[in-house]
Structures are given as structure tokens and as C-alpha cells.
mmCIF file as gemmi writes it, N, C-alpha and C atoms, coordinates in Angstrom:
data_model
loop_
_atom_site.group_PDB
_atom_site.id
_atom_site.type_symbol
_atom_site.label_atom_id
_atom_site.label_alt_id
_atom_site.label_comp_id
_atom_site.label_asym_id
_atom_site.label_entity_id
_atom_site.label_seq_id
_atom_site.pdbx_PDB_ins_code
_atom_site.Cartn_x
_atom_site.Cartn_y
_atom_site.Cartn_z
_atom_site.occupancy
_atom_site.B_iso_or_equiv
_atom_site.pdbx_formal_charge
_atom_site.auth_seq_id
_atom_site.auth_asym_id
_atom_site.pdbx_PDB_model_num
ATOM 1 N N . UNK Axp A 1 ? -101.197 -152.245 9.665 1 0 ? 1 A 1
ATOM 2 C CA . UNK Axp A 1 ? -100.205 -152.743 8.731 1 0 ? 1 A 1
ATOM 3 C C . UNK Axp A 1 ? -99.052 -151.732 8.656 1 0 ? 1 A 1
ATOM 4 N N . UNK Axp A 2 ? -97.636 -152.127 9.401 1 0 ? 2 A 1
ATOM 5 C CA . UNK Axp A 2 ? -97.011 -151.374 8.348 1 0 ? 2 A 1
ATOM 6 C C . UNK Axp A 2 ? -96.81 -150.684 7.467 1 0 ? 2 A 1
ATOM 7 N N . UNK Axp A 3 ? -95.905 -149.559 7.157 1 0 ? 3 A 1
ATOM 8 C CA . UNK Axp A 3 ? -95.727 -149.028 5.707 1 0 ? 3 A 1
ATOM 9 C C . UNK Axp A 3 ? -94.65 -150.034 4.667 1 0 ? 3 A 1
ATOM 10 N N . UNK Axp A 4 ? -93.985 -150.384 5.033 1 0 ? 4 A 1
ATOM 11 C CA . UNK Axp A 4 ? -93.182 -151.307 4.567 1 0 ? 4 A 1
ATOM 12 C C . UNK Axp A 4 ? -93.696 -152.581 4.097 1 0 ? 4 A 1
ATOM 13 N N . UNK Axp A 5 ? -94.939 -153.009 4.887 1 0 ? 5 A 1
ATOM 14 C CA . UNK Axp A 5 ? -95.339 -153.967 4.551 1 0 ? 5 A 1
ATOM 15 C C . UNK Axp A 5 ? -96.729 -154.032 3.277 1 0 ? 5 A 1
ATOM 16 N N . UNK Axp A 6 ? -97.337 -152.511 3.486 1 0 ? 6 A 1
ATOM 17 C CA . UNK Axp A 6 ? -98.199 -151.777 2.638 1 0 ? 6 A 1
ATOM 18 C C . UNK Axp A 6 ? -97.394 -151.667 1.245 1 0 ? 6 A 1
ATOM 19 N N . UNK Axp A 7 ? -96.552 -151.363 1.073 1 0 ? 7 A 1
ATOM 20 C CA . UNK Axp A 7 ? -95.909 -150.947 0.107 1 0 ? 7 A 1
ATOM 21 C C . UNK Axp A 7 ? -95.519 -152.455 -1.033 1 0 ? 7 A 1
ATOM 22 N N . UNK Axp A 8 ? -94.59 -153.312 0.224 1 0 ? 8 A 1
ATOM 23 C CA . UNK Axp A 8 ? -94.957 -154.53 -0.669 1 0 ? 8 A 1
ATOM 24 C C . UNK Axp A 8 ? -96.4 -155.244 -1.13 1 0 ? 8 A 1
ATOM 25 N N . UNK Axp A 9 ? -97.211 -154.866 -0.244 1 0 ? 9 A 1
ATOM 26 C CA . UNK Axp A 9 ? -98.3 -155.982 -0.925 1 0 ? 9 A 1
ATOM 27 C C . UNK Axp A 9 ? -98.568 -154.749 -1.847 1 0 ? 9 A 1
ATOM 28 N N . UNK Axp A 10 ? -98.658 -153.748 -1.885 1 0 ? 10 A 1
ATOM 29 C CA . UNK Axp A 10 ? -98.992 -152.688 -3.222 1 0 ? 10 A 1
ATOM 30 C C . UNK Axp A 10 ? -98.176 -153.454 -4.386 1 0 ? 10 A 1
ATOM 31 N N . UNK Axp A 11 ? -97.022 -153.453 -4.243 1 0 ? 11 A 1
ATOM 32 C CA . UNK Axp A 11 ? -95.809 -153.981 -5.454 1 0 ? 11 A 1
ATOM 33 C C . UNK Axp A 11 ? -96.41 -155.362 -6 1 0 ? 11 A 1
ATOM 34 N N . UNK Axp A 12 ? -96.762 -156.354 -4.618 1 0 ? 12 A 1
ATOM 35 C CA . UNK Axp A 12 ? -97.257 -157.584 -5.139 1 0 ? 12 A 1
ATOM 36 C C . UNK Axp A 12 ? -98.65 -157.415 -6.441 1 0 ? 12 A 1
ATOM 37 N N . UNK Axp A 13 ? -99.597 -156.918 -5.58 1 0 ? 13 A 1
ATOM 38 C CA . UNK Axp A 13 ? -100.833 -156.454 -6.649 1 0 ? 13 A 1
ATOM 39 C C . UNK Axp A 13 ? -100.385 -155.939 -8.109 1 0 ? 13 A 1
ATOM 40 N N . UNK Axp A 14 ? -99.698 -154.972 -7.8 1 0 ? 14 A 1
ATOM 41 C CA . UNK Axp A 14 ? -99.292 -154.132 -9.072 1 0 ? 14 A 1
ATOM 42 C C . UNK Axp A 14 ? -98.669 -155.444 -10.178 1 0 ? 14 A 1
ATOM 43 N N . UNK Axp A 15 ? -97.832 -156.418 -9.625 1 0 ? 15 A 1
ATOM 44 C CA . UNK Axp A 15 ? -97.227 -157.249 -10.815 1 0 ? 15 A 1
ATOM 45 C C . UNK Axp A 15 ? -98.256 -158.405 -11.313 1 0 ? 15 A 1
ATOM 46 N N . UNK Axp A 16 ? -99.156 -158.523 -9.987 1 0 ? 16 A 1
ATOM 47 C CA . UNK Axp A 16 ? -100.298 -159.709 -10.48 1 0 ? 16 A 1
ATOM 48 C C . UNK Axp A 16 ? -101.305 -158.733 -11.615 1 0 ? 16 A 1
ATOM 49 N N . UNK Axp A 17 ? -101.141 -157.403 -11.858 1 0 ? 17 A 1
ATOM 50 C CA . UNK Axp A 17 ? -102.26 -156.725 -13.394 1 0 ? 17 A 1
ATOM 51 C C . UNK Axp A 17 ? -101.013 -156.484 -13.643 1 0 ? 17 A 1
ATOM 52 N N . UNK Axp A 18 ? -100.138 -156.635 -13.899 1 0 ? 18 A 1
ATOM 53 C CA . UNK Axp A 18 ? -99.503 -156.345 -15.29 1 0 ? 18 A 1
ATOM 54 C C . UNK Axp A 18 ? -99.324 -157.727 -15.461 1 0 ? 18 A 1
ATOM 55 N N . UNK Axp A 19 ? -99.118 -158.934 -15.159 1 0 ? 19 A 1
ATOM 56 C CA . UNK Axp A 19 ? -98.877 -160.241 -15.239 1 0 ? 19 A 1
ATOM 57 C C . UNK Axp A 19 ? -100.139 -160.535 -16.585 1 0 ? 19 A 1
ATOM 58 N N . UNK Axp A 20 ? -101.642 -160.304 -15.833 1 0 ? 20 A 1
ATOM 59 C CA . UNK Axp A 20 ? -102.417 -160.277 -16.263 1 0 ? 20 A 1
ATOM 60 C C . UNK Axp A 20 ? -102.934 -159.827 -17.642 1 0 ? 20 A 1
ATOM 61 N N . UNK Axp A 21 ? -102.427 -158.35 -17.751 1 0 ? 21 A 1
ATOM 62 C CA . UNK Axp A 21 ? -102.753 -157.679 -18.942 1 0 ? 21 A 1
ATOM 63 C C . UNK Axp A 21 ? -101.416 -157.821 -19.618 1 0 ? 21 A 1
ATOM 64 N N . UNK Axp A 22 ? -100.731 -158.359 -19.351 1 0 ? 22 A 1
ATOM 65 C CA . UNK Axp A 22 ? -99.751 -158.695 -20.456 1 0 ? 22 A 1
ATOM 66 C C . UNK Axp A 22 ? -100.148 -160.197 -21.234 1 0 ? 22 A 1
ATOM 67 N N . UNK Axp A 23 ? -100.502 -161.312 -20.22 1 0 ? 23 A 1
ATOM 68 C CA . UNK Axp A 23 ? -100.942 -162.355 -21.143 1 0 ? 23 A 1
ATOM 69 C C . UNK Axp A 23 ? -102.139 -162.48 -21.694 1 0 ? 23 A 1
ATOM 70 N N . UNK Axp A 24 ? -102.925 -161.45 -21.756 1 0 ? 24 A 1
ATOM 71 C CA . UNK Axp A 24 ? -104.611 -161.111 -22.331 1 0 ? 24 A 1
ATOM 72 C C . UNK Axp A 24 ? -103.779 -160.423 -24.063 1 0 ? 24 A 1
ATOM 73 N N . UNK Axp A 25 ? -102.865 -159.386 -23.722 1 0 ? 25 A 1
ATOM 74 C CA . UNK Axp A 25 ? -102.004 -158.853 -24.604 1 0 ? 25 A 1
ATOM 75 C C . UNK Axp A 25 ? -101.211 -159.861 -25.831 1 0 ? 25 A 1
ATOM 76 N N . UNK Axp A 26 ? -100.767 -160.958 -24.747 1 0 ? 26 A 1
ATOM 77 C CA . UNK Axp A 26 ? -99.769 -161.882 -25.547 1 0 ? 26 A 1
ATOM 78 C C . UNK Axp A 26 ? -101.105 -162.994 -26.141 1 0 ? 26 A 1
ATOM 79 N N . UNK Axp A 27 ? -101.846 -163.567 -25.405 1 0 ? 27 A 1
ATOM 80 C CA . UNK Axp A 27 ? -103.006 -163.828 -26.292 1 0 ? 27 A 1
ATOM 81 C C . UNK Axp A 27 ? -103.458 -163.561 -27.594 1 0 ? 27 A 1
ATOM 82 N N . UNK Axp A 28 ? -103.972 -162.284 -27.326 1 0 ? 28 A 1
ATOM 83 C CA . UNK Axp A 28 ? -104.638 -161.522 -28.887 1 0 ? 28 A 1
ATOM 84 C C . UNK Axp A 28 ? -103.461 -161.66 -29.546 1 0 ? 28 A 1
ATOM 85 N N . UNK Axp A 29 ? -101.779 -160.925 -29.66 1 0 ? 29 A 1
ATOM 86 C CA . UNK Axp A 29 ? -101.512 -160.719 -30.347 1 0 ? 29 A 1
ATOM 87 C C . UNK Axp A 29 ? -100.643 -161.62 -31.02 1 0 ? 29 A 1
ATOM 88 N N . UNK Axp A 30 ? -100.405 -162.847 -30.272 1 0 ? 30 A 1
ATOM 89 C CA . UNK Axp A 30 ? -99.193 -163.907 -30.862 1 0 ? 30 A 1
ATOM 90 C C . UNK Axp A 30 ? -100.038 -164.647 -30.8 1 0 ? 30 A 1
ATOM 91 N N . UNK Axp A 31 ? -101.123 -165.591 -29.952 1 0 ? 31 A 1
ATOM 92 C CA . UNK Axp A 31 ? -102.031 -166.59 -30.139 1 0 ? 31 A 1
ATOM 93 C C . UNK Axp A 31 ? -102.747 -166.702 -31.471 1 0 ? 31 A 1
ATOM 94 N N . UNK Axp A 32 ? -104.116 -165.303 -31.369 1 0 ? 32 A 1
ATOM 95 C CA . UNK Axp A 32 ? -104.926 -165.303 -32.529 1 0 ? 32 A 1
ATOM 96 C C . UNK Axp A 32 ? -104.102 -164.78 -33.425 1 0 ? 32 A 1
ATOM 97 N N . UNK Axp A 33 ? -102.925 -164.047 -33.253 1 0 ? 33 A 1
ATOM 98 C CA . UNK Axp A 33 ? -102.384 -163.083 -34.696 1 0 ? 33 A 1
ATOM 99 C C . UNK Axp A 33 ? -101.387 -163.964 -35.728 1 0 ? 33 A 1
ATOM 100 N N . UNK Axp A 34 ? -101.354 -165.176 -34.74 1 0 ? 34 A 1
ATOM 101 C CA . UNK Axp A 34 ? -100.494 -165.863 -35.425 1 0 ? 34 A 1
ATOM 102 C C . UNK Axp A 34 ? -100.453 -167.184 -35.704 1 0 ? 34 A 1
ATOM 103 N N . UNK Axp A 35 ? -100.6 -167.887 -34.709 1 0 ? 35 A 1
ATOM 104 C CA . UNK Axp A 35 ? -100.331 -169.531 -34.223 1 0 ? 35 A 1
ATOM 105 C C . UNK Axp A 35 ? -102.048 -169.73 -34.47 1 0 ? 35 A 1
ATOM 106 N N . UNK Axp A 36 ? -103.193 -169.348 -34.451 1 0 ? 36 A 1
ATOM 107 C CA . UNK Axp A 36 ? -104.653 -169.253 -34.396 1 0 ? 36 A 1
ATOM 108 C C . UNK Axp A 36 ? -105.194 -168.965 -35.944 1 0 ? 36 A 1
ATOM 109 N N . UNK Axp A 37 ? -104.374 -167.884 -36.478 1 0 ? 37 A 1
ATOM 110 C CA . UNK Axp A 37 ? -104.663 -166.405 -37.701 1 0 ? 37 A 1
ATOM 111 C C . UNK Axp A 37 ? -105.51 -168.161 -38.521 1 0 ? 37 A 1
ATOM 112 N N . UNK Axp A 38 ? -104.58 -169.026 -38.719 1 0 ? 38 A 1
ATOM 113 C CA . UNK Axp A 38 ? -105.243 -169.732 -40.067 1 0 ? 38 A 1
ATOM 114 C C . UNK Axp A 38 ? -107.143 -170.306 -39.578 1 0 ? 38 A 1
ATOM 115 N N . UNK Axp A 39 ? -107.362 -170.991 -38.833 1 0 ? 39 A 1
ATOM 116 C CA . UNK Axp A 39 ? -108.354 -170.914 -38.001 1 0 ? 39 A 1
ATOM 117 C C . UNK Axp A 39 ? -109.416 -169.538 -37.769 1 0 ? 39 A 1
ATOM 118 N N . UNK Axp A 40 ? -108.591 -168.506 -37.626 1 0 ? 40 A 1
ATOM 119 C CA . UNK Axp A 40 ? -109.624 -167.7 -37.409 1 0 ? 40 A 1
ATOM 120 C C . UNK Axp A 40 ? -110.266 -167.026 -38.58 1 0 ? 40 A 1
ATOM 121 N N . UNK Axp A 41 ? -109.412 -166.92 -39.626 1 0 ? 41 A 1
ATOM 122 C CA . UNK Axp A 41 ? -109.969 -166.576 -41.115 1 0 ? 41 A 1
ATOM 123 C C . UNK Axp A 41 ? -110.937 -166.831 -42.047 1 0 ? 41 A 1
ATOM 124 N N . UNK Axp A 42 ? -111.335 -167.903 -41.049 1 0 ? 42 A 1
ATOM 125 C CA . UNK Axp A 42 ? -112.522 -168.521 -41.83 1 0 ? 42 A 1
ATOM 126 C C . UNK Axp A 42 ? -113.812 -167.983 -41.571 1 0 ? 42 A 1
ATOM 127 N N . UNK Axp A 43 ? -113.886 -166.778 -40.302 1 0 ? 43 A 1
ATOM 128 C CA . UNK Axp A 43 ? -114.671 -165.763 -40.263 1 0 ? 43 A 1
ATOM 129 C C . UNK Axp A 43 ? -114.291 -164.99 -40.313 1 0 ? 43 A 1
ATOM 130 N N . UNK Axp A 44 ? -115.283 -163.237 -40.762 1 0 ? 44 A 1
ATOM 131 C CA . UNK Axp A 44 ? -114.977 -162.429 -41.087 1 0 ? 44 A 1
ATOM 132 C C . UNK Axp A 44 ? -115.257 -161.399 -40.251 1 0 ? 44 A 1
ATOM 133 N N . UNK Axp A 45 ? -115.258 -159.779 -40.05 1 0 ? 45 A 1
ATOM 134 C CA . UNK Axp A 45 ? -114.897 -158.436 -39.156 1 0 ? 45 A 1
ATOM 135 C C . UNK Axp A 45 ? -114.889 -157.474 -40.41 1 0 ? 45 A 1
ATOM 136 N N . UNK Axp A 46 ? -116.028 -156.358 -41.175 1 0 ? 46 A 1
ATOM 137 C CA . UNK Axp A 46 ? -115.941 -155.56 -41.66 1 0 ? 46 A 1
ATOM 138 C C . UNK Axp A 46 ? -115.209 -156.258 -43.351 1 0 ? 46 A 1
ATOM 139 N N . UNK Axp A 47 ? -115.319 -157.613 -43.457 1 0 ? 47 A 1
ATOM 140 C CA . UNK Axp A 47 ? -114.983 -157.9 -44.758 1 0 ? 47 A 1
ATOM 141 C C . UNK Axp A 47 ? -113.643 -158.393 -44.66 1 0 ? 47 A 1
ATOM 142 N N . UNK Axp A 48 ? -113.026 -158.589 -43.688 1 0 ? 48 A 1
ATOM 143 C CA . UNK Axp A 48 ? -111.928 -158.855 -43.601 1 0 ? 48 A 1
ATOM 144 C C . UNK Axp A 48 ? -111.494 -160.162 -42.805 1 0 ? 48 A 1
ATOM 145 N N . UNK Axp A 49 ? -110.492 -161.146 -43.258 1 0 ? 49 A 1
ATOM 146 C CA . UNK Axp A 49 ? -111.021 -162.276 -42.802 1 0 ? 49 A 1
ATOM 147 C C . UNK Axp A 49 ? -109.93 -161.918 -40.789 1 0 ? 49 A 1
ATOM 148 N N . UNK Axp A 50 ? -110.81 -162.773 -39.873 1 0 ? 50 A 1
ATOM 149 C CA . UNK Axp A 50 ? -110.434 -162.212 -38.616 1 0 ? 50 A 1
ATOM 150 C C . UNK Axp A 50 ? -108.975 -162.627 -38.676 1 0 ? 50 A 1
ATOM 151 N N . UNK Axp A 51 ? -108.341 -163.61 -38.702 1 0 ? 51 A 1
ATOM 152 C CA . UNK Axp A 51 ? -107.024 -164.109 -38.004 1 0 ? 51 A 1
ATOM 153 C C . UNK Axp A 51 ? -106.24 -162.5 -38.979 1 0 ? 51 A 1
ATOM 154 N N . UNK Axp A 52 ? -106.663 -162.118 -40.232 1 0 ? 52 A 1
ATOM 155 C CA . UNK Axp A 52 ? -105.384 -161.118 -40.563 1 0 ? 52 A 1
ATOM 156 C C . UNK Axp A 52 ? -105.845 -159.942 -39.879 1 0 ? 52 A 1
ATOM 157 N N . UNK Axp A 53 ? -107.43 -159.703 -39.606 1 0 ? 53 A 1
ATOM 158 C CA . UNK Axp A 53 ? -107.903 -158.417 -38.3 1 0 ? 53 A 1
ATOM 159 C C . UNK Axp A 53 ? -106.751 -158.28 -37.198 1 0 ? 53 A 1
ATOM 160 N N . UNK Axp A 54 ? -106.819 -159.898 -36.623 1 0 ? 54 A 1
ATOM 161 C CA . UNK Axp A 54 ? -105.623 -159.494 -35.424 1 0 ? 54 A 1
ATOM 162 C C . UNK Axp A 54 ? -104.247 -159.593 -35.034 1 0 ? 54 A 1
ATOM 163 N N . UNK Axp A 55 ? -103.632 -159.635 -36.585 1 0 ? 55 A 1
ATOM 164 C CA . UNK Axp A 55 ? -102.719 -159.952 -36.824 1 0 ? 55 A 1
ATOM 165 C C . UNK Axp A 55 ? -102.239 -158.405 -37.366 1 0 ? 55 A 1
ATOM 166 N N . UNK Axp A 56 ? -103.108 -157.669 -38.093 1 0 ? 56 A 1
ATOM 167 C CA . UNK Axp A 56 ? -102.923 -156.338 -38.578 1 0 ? 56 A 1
ATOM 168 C C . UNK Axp A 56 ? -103.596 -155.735 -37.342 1 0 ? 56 A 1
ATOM 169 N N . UNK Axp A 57 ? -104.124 -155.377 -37.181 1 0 ? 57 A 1
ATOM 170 C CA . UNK Axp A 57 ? -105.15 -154.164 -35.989 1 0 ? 57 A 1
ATOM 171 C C . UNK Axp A 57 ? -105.603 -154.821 -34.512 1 0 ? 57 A 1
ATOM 172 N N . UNK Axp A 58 ? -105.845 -155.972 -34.582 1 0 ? 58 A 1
ATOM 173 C CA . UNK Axp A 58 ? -106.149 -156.642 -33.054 1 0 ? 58 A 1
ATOM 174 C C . UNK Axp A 58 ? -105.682 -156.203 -31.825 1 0 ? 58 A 1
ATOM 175 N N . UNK Axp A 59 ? -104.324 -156.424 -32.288 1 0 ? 59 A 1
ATOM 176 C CA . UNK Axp A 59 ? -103.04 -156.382 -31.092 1 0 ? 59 A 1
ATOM 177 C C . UNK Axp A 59 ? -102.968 -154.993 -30.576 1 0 ? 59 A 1
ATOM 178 N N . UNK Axp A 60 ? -102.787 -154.019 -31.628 1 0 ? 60 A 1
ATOM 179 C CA . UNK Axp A 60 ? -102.791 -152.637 -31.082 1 0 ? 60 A 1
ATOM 180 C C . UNK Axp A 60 ? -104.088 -151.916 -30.634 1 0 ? 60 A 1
ATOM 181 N N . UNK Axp A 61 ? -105.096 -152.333 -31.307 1 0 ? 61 A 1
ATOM 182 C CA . UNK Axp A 61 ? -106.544 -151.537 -30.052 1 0 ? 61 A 1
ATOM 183 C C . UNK Axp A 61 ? -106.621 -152.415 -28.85 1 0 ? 61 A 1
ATOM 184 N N . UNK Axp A 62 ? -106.424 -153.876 -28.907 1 0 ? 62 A 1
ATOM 185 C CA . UNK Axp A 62 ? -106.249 -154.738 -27.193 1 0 ? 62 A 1
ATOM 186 C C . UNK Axp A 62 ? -105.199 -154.112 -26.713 1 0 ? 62 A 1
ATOM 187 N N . UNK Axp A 63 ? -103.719 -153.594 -27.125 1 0 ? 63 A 1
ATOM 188 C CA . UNK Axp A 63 ? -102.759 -153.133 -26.469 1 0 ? 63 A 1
ATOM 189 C C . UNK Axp A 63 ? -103.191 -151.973 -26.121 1 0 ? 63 A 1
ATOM 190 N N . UNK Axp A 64 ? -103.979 -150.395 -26.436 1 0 ? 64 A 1
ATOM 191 C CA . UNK Axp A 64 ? -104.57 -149.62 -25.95 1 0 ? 64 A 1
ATOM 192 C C . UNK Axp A 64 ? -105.808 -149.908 -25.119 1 0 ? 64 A 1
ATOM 193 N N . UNK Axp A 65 ? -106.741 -150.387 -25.641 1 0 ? 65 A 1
ATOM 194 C CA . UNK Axp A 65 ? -107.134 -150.632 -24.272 1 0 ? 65 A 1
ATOM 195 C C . UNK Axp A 65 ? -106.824 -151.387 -23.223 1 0 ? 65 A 1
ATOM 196 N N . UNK Axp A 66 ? -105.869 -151.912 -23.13 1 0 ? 66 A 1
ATOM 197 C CA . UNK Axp A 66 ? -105.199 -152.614 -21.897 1 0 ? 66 A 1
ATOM 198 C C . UNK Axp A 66 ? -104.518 -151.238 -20.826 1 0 ? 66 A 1
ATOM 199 N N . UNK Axp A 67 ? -103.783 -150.015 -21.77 1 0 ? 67 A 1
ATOM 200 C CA . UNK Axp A 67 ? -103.218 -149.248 -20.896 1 0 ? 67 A 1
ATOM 201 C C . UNK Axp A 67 ? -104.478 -148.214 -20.517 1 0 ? 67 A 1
ATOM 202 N N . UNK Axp A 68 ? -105.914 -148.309 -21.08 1 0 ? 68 A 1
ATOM 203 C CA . UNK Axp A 68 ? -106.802 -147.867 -20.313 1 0 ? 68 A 1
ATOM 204 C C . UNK Axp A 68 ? -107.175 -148.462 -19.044 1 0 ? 68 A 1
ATOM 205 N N . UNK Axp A 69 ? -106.846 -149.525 -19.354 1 0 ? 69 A 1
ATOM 206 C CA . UNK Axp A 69 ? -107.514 -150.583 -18.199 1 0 ? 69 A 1
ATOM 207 C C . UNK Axp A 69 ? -106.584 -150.75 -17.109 1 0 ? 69 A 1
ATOM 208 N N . UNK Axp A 70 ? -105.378 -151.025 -17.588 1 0 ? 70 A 1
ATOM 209 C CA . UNK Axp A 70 ? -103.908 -150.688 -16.544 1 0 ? 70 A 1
ATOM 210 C C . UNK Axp A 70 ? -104.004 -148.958 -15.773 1 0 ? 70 A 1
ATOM 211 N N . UNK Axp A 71 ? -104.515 -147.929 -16.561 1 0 ? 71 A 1
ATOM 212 C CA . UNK Axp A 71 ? -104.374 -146.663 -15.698 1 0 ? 71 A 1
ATOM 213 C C . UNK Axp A 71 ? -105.663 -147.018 -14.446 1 0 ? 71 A 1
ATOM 214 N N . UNK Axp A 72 ? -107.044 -147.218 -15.192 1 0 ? 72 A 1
ATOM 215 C CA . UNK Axp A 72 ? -108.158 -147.419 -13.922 1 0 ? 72 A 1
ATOM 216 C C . UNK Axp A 72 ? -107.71 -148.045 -12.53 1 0 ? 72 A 1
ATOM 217 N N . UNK Axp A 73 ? -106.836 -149.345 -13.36 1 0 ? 73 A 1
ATOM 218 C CA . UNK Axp A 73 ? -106.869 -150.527 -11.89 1 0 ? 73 A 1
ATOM 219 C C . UNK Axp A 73 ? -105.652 -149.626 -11.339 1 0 ? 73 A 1
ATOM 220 N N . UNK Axp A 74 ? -104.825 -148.788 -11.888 1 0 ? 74 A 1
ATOM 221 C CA . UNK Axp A 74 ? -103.64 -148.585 -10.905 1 0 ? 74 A 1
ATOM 222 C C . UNK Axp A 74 ? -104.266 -147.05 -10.152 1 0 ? 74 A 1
ATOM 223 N N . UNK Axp A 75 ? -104.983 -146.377 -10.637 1 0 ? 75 A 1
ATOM 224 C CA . UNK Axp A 75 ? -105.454 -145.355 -9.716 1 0 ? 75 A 1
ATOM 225 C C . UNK Axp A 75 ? -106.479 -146.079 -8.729 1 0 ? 75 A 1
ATOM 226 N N . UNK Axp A 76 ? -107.005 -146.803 -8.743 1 0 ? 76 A 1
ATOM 227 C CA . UNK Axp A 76 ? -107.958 -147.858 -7.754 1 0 ? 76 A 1
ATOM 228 C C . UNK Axp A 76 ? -106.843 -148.193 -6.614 1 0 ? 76 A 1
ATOM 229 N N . UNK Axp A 77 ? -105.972 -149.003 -7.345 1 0 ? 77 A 1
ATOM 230 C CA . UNK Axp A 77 ? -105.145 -149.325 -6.576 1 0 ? 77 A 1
ATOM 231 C C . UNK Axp A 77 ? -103.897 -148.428 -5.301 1 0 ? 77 A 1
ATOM 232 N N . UNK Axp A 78 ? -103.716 -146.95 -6.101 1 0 ? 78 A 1
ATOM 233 C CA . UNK Axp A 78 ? -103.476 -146.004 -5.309 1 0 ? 78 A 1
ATOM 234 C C . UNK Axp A 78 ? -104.042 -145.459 -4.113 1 0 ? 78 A 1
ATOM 235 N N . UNK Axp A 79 ? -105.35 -145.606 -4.547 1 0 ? 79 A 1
ATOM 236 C CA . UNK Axp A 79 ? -106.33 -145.084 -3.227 1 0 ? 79 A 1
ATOM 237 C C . UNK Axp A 79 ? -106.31 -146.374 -2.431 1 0 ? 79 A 1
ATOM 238 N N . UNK Axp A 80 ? -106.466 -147.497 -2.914 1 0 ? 80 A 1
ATOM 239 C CA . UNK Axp A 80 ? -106.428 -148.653 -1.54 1 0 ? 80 A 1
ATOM 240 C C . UNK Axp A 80 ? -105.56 -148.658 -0.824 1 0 ? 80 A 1
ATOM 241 N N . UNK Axp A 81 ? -104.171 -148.205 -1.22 1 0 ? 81 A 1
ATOM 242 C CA . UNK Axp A 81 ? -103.061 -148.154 -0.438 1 0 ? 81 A 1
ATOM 243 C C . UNK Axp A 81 ? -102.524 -146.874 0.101 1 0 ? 81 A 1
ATOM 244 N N . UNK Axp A 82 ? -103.459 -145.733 -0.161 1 0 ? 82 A 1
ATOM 245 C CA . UNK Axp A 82 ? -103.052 -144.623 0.446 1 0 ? 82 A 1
ATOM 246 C C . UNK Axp A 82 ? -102.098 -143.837 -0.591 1 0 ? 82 A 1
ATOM 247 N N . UNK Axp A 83 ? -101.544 -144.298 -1.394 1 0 ? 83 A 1
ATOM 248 C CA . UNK Axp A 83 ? -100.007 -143.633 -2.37 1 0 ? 83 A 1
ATOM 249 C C . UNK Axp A 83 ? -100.517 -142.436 -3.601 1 0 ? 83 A 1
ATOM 250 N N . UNK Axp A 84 ? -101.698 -142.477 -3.541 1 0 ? 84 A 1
ATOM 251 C CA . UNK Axp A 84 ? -102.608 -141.494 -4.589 1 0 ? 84 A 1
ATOM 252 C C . UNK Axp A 84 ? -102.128 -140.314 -4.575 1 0 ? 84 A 1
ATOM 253 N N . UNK Axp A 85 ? -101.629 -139.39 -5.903 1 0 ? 85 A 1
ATOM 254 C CA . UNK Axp A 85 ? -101.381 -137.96 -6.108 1 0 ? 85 A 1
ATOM 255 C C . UNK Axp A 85 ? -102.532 -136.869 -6.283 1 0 ? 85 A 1
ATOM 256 N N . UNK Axp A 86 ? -103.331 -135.998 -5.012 1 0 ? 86 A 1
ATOM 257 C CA . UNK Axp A 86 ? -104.099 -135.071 -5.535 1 0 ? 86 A 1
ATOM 258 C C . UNK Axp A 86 ? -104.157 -134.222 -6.463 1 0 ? 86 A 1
């Protein structure tokens, strides 16, 4: 393969997980936090009814662990393509 051609399918991959972890992201935090919240309130998380859980706190521990999950797949993804920093 090419380097030129390595490099794009790297770029391609790279936008199909952020594509990904952005609408897992936009999910939790505009789906259930908002358009869902009345529906989901009718169960509860530590006493608290869920739709205001992910409407207050949801979004930002799914948004951190997403950039855990975004660093793994992109160092994975470094070594498949050779571009990795020792």
C-alpha cells in the first residue's frame, strides 16, 4: 500500500470513531437529557429521577469516557498504520 494511500484510509477510520463517539455522545446527552428526560424519570439512579441524572451528570461522564475510549482506539489505530510516537 502506498503511503499516501495509508494515510487516507488512516483519515477515513479516524472520522468513522469520531462519527461514532460523537452520536453515542449526542444520544446520551440531547436524546435521554432532553427529548427522552420526561420518560426516563419515572426511574430512578441514587434517588434521583434518571432523565434529570442525564440531563445534569450523564452527558459529561459519557463525554469523558468517550475521550477515554477515543485515546485507546486512536493509539490502536496508530500502530495499525505505522504513525505511532515512541
Amino acid at each position: 500500500m502506498e503511503r499516501n494511500e495509508k494515510l487516507q484510509a488512516y483519515w477515513k477510520e479516524n472520522l468513522r470513531y469520531i462519527s461514532i463517539l460523537l452520536a453515542i455522545w449526542f444520544s446520551v446527552s440531547y436524546l435521554a437529557g432532553i427529548l427522552f428526560a420526561d420518560h426516563l424519570d419515572s426511574l430512578k439512579i441514587g434517588g434521583f429521577r434518571l432523565g434529570f441524572w442525564f440531563a445534569n451528570q450523564g452527558s459529561e461522564v459519557v463525554f469523558v469516557v468517550l475521550i477515554f475510549v477515543y485515546v485507546s482506539l486512536m493509539n490502536r489505530l496508530d500502530r495499525k498504520y505505522d504513525v505511532h510516537e515512541d
